[in-house]
VOKOLGU-358808 format. One record per residue (C-alpha): residue number from 1; residue in one letter; x, y, z. Coordinates in nm, 4 decimals, padded with zeros to 6 digits. Layout:
BEGIN
- NUM; A; X; Y; Z
...
***
This chain:
BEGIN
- 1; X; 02.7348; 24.4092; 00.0208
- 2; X; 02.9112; 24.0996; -00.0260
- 3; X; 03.0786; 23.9384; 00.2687
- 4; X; 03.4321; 23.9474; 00.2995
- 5; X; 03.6349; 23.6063; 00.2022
- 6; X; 03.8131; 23.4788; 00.5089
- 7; X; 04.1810; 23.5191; 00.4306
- 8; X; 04.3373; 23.1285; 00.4010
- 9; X; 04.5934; 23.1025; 00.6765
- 10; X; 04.9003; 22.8348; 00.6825
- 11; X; 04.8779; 22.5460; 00.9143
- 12; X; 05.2247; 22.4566; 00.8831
- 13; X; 05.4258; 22.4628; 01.2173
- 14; X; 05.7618; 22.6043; 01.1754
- 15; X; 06.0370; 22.3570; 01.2743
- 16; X; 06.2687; 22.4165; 01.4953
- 17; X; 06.6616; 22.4459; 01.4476
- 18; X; 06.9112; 22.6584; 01.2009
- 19; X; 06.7019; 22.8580; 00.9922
- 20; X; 06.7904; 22.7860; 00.6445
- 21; X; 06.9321; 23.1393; 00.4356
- 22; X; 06.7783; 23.0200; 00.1368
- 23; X; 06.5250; 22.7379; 00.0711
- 24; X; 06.4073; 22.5346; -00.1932
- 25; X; 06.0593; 22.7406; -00.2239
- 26; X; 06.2214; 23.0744; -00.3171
- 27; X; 06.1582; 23.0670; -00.6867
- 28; X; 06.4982; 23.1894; -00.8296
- 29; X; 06.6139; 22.8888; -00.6773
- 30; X; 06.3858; 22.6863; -00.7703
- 31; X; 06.3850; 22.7819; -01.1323
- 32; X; 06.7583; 22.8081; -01.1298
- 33; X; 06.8368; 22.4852; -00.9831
- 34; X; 06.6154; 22.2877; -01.2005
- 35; X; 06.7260; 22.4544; -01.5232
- 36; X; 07.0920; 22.3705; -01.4563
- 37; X; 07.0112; 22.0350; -01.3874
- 38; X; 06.7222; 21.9493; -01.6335
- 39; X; 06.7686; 21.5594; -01.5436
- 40; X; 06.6245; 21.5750; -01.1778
- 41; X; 06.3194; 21.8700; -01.3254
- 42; X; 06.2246; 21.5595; -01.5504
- 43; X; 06.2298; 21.3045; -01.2583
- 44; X; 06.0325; 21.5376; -01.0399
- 45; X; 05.7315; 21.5787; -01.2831
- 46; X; 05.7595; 21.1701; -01.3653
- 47; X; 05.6878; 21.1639; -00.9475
- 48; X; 05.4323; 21.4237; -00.9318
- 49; X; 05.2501; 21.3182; -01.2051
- 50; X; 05.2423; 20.9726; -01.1134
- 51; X; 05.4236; 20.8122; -01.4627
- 52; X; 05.6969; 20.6489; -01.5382
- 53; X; 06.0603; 20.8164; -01.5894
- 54; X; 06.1345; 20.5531; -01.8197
- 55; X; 05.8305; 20.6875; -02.0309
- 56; X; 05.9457; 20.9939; -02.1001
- 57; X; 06.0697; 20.9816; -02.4521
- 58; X; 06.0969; 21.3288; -02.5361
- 59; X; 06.1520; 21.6265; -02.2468
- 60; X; 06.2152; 21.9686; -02.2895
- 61; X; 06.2209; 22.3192; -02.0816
- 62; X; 06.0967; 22.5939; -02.2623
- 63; X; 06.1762; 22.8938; -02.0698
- 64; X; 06.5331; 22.8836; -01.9722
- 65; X; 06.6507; 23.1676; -01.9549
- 66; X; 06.6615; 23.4373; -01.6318
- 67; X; 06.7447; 23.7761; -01.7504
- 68; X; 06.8088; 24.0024; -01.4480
- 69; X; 06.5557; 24.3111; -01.5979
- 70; X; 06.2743; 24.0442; -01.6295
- 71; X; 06.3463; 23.9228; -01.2825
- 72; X; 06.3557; 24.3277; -01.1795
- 73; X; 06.0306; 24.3565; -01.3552
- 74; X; 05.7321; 24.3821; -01.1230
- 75; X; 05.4652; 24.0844; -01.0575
- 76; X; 05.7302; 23.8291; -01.2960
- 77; X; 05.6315; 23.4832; -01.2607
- 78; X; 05.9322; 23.2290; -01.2453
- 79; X; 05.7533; 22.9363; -01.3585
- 80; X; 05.9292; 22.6595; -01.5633
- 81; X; 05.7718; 22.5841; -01.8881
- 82; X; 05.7839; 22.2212; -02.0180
- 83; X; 05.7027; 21.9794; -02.3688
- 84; X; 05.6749; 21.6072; -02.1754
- 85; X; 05.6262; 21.4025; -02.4801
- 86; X; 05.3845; 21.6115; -02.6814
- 87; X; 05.2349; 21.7651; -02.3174
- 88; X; 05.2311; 22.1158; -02.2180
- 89; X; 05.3716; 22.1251; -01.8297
- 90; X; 05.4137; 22.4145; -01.6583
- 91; X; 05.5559; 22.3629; -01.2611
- 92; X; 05.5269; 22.6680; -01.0491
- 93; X; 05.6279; 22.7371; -00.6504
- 94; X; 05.4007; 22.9996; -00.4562
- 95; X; 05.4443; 23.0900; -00.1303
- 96; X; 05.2064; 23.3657; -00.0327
- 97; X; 04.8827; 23.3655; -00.1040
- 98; X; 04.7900; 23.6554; -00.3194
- 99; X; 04.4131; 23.5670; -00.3282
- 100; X; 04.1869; 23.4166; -00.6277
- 101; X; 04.4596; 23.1355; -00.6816
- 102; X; 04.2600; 22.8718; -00.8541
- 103; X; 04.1474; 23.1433; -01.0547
- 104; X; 04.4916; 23.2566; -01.1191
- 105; X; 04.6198; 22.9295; -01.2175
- 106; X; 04.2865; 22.8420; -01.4862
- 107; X; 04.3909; 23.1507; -01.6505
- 108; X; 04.7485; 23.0145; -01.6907
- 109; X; 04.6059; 22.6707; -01.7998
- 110; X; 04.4011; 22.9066; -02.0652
- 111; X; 04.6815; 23.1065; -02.1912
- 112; X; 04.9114; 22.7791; -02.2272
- 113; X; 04.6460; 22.5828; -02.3755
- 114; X; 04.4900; 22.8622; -02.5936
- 115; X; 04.8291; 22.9653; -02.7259
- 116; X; 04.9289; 22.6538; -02.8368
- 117; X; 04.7211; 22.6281; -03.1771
- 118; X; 04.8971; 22.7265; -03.4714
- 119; X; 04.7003; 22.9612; -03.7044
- 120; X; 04.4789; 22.7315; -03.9369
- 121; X; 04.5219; 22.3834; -03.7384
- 122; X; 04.2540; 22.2032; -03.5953
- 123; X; 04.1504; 22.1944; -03.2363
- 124; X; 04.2155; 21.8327; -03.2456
- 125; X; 04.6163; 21.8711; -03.2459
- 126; X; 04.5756; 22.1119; -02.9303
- 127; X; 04.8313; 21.9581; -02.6724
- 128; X; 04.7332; 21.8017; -02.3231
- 129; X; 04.8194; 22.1135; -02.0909
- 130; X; 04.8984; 22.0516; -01.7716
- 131; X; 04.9171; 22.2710; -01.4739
- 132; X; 05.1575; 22.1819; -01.1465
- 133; X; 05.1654; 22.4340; -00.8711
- 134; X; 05.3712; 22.3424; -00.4868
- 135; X; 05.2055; 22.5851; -00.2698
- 136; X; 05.3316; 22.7241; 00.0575
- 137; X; 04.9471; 22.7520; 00.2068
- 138; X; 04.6167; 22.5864; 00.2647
- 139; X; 04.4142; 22.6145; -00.0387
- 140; X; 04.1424; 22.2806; 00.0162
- 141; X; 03.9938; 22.3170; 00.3823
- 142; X; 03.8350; 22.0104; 00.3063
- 143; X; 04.0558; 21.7364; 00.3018
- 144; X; 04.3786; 21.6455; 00.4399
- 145; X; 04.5548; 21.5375; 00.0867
- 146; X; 04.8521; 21.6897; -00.0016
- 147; X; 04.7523; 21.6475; -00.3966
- 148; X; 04.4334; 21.7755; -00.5518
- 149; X; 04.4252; 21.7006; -00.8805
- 150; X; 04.1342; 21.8649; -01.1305
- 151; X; 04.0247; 21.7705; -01.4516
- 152; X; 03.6771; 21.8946; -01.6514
- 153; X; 03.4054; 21.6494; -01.5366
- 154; X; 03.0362; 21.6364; -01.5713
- 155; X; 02.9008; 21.7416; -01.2649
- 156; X; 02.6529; 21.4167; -01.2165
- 157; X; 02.7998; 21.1509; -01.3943
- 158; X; 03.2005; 21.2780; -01.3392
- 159; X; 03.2354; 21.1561; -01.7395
- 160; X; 03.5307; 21.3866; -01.8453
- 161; X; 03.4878; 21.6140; -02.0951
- 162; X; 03.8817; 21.5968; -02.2157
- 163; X; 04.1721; 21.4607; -02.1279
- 164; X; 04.3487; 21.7332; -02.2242
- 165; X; 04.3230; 21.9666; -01.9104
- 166; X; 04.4861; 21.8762; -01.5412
- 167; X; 04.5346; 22.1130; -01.3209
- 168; X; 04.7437; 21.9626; -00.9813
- 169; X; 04.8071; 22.1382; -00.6690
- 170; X; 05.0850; 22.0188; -00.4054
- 171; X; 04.9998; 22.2072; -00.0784
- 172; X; 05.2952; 22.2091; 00.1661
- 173; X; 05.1088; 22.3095; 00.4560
- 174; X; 04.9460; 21.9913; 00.5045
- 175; X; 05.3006; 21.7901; 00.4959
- 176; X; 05.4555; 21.5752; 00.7633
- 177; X; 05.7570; 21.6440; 00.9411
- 178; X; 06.1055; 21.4997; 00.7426
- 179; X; 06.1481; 21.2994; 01.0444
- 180; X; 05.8496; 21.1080; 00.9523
- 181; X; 05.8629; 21.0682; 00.5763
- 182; X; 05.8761; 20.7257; 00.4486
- 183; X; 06.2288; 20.7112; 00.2565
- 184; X; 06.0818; 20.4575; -00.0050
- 185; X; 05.7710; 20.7660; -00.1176
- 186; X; 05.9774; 20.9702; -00.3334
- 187; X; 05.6963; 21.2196; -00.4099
- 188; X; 05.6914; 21.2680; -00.0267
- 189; X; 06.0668; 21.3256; -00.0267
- 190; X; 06.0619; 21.5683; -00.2760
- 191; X; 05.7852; 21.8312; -00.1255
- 192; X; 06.0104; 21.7336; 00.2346
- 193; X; 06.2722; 21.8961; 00.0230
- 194; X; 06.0772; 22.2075; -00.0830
- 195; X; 05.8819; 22.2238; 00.2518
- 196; X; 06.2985; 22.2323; 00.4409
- 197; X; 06.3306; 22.5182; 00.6363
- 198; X; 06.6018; 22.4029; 00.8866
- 199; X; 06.9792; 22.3001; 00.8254
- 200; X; 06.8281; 21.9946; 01.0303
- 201; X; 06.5796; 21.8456; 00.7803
- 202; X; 06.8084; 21.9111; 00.5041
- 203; X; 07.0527; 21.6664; 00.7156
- 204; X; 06.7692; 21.4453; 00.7694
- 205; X; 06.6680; 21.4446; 00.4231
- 206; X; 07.0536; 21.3932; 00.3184
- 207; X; 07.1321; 21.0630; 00.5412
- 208; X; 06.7898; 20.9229; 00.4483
- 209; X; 06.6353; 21.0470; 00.1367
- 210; X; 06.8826; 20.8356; -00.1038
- 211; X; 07.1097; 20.9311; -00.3832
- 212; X; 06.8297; 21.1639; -00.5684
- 213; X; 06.7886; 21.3369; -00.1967
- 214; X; 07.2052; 21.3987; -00.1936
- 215; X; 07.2283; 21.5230; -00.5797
- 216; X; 06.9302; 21.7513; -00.5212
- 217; X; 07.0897; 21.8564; -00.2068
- 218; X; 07.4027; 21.8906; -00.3290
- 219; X; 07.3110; 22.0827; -00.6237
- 220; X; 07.1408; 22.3635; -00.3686
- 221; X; 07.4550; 22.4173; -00.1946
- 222; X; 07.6285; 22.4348; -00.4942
- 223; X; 07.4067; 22.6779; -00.6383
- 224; X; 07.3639; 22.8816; -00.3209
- 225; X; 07.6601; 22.9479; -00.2907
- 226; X; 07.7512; 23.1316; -00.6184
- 227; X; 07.7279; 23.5403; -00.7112
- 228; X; 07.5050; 23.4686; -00.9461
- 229; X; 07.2360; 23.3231; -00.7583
- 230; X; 07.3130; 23.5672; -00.4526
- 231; X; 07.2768; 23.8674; -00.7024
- 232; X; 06.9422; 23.7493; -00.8302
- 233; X; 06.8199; 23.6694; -00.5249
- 234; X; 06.8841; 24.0219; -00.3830
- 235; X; 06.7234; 24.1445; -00.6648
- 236; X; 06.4039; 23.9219; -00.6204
- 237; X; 06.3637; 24.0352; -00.2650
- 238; X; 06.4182; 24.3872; -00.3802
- 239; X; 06.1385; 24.3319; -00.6200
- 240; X; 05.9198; 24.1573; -00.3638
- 241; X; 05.9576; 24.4821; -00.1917
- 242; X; 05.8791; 24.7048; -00.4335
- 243; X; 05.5653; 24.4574; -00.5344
- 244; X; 05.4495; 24.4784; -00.1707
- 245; X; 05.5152; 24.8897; -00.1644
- 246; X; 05.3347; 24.9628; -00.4771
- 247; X; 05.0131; 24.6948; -00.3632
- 248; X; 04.9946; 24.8843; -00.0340
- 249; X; 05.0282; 25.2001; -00.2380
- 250; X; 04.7260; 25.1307; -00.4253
- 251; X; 04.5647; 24.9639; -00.1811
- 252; X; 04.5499; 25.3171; 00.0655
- 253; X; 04.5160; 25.5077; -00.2299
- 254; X; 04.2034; 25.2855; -00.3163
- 255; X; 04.1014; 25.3835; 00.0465
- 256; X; 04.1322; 25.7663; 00.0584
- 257; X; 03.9179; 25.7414; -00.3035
- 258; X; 03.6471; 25.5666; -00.0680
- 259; X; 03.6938; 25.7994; 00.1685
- 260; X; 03.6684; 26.1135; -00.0765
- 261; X; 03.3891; 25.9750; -00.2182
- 262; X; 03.1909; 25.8999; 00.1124
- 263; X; 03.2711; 26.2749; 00.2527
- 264; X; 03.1233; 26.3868; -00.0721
- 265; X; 02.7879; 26.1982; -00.0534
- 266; X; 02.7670; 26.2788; 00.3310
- 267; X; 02.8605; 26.6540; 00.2575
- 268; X; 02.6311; 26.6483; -00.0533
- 269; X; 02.3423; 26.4961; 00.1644
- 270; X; 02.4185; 26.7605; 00.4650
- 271; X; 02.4050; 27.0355; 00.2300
- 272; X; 02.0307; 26.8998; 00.0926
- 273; X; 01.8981; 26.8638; 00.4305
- 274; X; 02.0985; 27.2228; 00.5237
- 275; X; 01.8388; 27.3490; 00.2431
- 276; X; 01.5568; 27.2294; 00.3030
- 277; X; 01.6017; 27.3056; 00.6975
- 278; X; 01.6396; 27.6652; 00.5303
- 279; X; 01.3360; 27.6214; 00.3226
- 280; X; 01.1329; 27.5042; 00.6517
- 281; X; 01.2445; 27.8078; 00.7987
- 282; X; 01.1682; 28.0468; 00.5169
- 283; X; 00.7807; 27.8470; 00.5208
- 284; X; 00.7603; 27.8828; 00.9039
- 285; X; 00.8064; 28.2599; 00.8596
- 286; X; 00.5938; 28.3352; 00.5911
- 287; X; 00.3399; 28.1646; 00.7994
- 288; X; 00.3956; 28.3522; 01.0965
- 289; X; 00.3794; 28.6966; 00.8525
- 290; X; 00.0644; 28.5893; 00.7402
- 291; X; -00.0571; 28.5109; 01.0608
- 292; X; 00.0359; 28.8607; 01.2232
- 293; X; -00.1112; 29.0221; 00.9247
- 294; X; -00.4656; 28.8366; 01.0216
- 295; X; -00.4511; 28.9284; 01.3409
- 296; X; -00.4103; 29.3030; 01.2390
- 297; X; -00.7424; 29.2755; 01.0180
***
């Protein structure tokens, strides 16, 4: 039997102060905030990506809209789908996690990129596809970088196969306290932002993060604070519920099915040995008959 994969755990230590109601990793925020303003989305892939804003020619989101039965629905994904200059980005924020995540995230980078050939083109005019998830837990064990970037690479001589395929990971749990982000790294300010949990570090990030810092900040209390947002965030959490309820559903069900199944091989088994115990005993008295029946002669 297979041994059991040890569960990742977060190393982040939570900071201290006025617990934020809402933060920047709760995805209907996330999604909504960046949707309404599209300006800083672009700016935040330019820094996570490592190019210039000034490059961009040509930006686009995809997916914006946020239809309350889809966010009802269970197991929805609120990912942000992008065309960067030709590119196929998608940006994603996870915060628990759900197992098999690199996994997960190839299959996305499959579905974008596969989906993206129109019926009869060549495989040439495929798009670069590009993969950005901020995650909420400790996915690399092995390093202390915040960004893992992977591409497809010959194993000996790391030539790359395409340049077509990037997959980047942003994991939160391995981020410095706002106090001690440098206020000239933008990319560093930005996870600060989505790593806030306190009232405090969203002050900290506010008197020292800069005029992006303030916009961005500004733009989460003015989205916070509308019906719209509250209404779809109850209904998120409602969902998360229901997700949770119906995975702990399955997974007992999944469990009394094991269970089942084991009584009925150990009850099957008991009843074999119960007949050949009877069969022993049928043999040992035939053999005692036949013995009494020599003595007689």
């Amino acid at each position: 039997m297979p041994s059991k994969k040890p569960e990742r755990k977060s190393t982040k230590q939570k900071s201290k102060g006025t617990k934020l109601e809402y933060t920047f990793k709760s995805d209907v925020l996330f999604k909504m905030l960046f949707v309404k303003y599209p300006h800083l989305l672009e700016r935040l892939v330019a820094i996570l990506l490592g190019i210039p804003l000034e490059s961009i020619k040509n930006f686009r989101i995809t997916n914006t809209e946020m239809p309350p039965e889809e966010i009802g629905k269970k197991f929805c994904r609120l990912d942000i789908n992008m065309t960067v200059d030709g590119s196929k980005v998608n940006l994603e924020i996870q915060v628990e996690d759900e197992g098999n995540y690199p996994e997960r995230a190839l299959f996305h980078f499959a579905r974008i990129y596969s989906s993206s050939l129109p019926a009869g083109n060549d495989y040439s005019s495929l798009p670069k596809t590009i993969i950005i998830s901020i995650i909420d837990f400790t996915l690399f064990d092995d390093c202390k970088e915040v960004h893992s970037e992977f591409q497809v690479l010959e194993v000996r001589r790391h030539t790359r196969l395409t340049d077509k395929c990037a997959l980047h990971f942003f994991e939160l749990t391995k981020m410095a306290d706002a106090t001690e982000i440098d206020p000239d790294n933008e990319k560093d300010l930005w996870l600060a932002l989505f790593n806030a949990e306190t009232e405090e570090e969203l002050e900290e990030l506010l008197n020292n993060g800069g005029a992006v810092m303030s916009e961005a900040i500004g733009a989460y209390h003015g989205i916070t604070a509308t019906e719209e947002f509250r209404s779809l965030e109850w209904l998120r959490a409602k969902t998360r519920h229901d997700e949770a309820q119906a995975l702990g559903n399955a997974q007992r069900r999944g469990a009394r099915q094991r269970d089942e199944h084991w009584q009925g091989v150990v009850a099957s088994k008991d009843a074999e040995i119960a007949s050949k115990d009877s069969l022993l005993a049928d043999k040992d008295s035939l053999i005692q008959e036949l013995l009494a029946q020599l003595g007689k002669k």
